[in-house]
MDTraj code that builds the backbone (N, CA, C; nanometers):
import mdtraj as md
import numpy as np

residues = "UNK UNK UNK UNK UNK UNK UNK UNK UNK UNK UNK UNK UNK UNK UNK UNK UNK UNK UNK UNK UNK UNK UNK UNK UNK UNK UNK UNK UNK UNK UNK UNK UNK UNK UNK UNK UNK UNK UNK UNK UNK UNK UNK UNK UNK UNK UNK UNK UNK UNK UNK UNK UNK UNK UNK UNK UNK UNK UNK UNK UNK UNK UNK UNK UNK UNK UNK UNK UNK UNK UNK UNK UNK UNK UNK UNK UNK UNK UNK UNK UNK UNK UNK UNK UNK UNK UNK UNK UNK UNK UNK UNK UNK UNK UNK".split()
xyz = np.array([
    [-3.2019, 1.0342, 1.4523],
    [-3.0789, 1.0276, 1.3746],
    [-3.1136, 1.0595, 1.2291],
    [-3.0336, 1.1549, 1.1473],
    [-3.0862, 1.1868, 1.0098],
    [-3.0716, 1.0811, 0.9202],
    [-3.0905, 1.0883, 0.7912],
    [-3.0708, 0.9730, 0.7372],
    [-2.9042, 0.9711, 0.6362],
    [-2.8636, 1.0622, 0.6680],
    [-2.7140, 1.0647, 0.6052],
    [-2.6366, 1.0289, 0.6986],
    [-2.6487, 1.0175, 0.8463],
    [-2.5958, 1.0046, 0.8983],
    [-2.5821, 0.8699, 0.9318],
    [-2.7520, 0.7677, 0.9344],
    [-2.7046, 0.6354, 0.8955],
    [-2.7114, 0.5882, 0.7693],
    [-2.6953, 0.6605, 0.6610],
    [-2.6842, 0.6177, 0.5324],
    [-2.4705, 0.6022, 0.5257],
    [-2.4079, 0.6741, 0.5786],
    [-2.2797, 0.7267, 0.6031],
    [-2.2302, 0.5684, 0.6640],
    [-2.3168, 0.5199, 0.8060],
    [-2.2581, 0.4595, 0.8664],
    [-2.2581, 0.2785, 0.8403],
    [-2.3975, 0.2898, 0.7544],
    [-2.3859, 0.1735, 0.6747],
    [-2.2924, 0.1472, 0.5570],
    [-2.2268, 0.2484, 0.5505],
    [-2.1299, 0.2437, 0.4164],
    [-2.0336, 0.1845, 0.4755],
    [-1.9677, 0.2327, 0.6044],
    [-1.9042, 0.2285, 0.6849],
    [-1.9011, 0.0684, 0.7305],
    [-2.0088, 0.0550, 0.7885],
    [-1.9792, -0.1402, 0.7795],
    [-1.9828, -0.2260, 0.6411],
    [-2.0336, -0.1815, 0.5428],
    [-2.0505, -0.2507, 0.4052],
    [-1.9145, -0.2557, 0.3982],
    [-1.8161, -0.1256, 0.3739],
    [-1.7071, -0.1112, 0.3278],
    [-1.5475, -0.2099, 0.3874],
    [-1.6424, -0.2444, 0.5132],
    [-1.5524, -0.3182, 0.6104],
    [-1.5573, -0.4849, 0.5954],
    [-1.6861, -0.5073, 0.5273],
    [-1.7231, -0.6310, 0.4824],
    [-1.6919, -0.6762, 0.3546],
    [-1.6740, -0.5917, 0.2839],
    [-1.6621, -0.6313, 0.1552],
    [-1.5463, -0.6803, 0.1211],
    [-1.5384, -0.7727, -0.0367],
    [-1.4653, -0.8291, -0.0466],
    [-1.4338, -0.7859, -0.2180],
    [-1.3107, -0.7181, -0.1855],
    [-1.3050, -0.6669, -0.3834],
    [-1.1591, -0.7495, -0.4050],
    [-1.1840, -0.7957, -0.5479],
    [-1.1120, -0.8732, -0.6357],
    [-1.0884, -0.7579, -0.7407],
    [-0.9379, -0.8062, -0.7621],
    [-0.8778, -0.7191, -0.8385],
    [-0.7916, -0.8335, -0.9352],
    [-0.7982, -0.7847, -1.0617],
    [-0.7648, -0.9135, -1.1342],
    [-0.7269, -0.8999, -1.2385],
    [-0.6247, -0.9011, -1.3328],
    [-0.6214, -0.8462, -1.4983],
    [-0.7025, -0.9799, -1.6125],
    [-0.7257, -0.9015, -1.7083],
    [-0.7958, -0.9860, -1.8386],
    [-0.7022, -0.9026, -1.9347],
    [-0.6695, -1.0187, -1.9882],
    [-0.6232, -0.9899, -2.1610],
    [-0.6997, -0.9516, -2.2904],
    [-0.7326, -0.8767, -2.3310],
    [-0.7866, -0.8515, -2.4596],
    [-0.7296, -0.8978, -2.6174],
    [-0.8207, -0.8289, -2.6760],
    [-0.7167, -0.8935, -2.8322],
    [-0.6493, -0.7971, -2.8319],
    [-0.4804, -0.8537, -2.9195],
    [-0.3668, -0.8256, -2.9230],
    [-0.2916, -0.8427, -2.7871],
    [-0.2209, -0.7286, -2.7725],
    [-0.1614, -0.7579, -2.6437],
    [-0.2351, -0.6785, -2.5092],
    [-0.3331, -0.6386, -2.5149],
    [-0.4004, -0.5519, -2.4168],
    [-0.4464, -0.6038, -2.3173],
    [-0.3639, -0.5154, -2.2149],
    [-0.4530, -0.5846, -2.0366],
    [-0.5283, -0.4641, -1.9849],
    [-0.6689, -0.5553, -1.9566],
    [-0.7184, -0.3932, -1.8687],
    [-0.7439, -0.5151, -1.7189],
    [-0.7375, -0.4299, -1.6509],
    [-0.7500, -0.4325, -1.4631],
    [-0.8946, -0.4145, -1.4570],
    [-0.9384, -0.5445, -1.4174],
    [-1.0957, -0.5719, -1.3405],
    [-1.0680, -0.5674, -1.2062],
    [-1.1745, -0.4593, -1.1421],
    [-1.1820, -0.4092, -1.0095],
    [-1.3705, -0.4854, -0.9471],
    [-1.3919, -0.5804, -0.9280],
    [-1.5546, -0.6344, -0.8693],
    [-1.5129, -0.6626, -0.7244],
    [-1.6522, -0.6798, -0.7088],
    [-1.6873, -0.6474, -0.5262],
    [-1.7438, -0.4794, -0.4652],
    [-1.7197, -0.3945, -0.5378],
    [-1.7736, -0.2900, -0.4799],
    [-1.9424, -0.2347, -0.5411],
    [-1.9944, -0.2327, -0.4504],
    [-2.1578, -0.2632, -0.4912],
    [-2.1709, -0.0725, -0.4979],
    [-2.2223, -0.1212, -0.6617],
    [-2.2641, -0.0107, -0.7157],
    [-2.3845, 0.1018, -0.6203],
    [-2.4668, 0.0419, -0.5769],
    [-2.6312, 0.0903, -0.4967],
    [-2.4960, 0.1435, -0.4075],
    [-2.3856, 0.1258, -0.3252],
    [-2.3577, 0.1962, -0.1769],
    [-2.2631, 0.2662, -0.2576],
    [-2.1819, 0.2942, -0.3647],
    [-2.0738, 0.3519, -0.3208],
    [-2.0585, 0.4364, -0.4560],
    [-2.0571, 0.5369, -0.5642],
    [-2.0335, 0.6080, -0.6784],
    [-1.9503, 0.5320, -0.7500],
    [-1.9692, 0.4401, -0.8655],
    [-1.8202, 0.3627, -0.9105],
    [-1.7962, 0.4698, -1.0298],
    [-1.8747, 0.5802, -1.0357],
    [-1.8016, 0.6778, -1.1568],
    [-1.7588, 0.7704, -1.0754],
    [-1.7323, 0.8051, -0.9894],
    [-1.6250, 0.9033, -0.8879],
    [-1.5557, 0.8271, -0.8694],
    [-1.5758, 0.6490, -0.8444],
    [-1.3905, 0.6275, -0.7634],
    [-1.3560, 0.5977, -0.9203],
    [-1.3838, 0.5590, -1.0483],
    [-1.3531, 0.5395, -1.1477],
    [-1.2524, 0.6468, -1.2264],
    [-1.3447, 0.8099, -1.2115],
    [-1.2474, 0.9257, -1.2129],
    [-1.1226, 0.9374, -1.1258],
    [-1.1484, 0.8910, -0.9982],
    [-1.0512, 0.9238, -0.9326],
    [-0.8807, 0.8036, -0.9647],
    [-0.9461, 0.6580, -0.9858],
    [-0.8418, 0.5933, -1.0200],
    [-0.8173, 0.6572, -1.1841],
    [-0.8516, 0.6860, -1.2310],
    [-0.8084, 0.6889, -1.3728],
    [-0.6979, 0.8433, -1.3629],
    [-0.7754, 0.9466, -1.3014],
    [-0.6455, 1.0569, -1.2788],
    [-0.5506, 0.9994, -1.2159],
    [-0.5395, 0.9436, -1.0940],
    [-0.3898, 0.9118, -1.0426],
    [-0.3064, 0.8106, -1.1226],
    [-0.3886, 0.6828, -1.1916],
    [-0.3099, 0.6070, -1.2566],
    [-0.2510, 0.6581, -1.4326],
    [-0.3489, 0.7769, -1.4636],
    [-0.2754, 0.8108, -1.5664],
    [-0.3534, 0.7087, -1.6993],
    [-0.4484, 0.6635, -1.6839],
    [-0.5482, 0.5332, -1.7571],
    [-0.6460, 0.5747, -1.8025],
    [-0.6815, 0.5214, -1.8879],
    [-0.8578, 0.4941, -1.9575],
    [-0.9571, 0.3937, -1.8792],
    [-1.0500, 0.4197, -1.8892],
    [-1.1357, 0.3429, -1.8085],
    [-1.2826, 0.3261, -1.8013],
    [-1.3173, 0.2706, -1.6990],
    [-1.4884, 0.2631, -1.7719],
    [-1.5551, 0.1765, -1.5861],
    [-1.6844, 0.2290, -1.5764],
    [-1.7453, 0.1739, -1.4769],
    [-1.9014, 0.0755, -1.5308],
    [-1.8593, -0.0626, -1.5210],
    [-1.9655, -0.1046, -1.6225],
    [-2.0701, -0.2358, -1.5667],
    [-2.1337, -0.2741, -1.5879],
    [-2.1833, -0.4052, -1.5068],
    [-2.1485, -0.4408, -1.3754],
    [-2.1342, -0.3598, -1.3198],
    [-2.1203, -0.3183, -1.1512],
    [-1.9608, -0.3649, -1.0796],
    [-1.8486, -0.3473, -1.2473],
    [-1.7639, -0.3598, -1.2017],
    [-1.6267, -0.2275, -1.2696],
    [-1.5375, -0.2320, -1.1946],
    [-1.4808, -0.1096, -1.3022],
    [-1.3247, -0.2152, -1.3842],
    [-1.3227, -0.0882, -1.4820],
    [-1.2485, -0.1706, -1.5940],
    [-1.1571, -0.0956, -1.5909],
    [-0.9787, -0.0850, -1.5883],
    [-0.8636, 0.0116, -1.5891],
    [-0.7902, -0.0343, -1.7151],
    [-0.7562, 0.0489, -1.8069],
    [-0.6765, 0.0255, -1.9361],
    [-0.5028, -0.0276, -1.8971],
    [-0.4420, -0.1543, -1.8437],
    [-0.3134, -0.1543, -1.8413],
    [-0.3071, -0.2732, -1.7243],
    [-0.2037, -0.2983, -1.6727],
    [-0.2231, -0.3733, -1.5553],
    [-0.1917, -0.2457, -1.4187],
    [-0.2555, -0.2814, -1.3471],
    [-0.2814, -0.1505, -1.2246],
    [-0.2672, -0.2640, -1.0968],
    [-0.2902, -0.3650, -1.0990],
    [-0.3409, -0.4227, -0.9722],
    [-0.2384, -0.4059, -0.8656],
    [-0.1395, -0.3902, -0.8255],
    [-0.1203, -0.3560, -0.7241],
    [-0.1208, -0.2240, -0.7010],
    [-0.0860, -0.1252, -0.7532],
    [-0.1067, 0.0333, -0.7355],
    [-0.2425, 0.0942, -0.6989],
    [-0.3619, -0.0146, -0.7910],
    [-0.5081, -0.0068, -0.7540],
    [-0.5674, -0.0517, -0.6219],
    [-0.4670, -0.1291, -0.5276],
    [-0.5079, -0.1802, -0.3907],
    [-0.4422, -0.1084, -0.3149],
    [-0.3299, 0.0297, -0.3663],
    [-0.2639, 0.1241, -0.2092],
    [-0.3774, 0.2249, -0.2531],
    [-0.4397, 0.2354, -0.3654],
    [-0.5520, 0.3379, -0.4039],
    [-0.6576, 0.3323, -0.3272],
    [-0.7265, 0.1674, -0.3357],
    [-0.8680, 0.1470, -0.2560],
    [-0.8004, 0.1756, -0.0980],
    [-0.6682, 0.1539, -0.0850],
    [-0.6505, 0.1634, 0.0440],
    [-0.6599, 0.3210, 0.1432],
    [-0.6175, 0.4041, 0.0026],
    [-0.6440, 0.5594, 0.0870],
    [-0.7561, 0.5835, 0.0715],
    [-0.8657, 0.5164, -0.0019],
    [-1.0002, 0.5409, 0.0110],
    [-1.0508, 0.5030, 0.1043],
    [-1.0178, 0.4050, 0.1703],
    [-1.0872, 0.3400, 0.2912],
    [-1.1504, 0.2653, 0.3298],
    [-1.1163, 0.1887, 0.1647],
    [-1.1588, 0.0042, 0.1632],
    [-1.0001, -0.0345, 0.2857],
    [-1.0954, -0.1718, 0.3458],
    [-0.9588, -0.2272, 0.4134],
    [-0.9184, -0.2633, 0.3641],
    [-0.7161, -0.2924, 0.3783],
    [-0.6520, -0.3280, 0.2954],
    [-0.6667, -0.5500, 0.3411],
    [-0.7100, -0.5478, 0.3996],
    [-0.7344, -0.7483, 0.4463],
    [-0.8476, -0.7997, 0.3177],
    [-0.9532, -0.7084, 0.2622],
    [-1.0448, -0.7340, 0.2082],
    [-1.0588, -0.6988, 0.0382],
    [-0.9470, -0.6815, 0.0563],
    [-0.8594, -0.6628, -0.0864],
    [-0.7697, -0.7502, -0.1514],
    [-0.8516, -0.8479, -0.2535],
    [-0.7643, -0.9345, -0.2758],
    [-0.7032, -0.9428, -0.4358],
    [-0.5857, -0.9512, -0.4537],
    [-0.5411, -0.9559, -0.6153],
    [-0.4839, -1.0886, -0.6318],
    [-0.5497, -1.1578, -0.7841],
    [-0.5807, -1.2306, -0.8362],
    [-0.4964, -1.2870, -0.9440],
])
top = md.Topology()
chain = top.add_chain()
for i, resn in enumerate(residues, 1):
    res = top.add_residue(resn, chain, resSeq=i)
    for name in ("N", "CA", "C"):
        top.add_atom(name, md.element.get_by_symbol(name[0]), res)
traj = md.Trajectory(xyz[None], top)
C-alpha cells in the first residue's frame, strides 16, 4: 500500500474523530473574531482551509497556534463550511 494512500486514510479516521470548537472572542473595542481549535495542524493544511474560509466568508484571518482566527462572528456559517469539507457535522461544536 503506498504511503498516500494510508497517509489519505488516516486523515480520514482523524477527521471522523475529531472534535472542533468553534467559538467567538471579543477584542478591544467592539471586535469579534471566530476561534476555530480542534483541527490538528501535523494532519490537515490550516493555511489552505484558512484561505479557503476567508474567500467564501468575505474575512480577514490568520492560522496561528494551531488554531485559526476569522475577523467577525462566522460561527455558524463556519460549521456548513467545515461541513462541505468533510469534517462531520456531530463533531462540530459551537460555543
Amino acid at each position: 500500500m503506498s504511503s498516500d494512500i494510508l497517509e489519505g486514510i488516516l486523515k480520514e479516521v482523524y477527521r471522523e474523530q475529531e472534535l472542533i470548537k468553534i467559538k467567538v472572542e471579543r477584542r478591544k473595542g467592539r471586535r469579534e473574531v471566530t476561534i476555530i481549535e480542534g483541527v490538528d495542524p501535523k494532519l490537515f493544511d490550516l493555511k489552505s482551509i484558512v484561505s479557503e474560509l476567508k474567500s467564501k466568508l468575505a474575512c480577514g484571518g490568520t492560522a496561528k497556534n494551531g488554531r485559526i482566527e476569522l475577523q467577525g462572528d462566522h460561527r455558524f456559517r463556519v460549521k456548513e463550511l467545515l461541513v462541505e469539507m468533510g469534517f462531520p457535522e456531530t463533531n462540530i461544536v459551537i460555543e
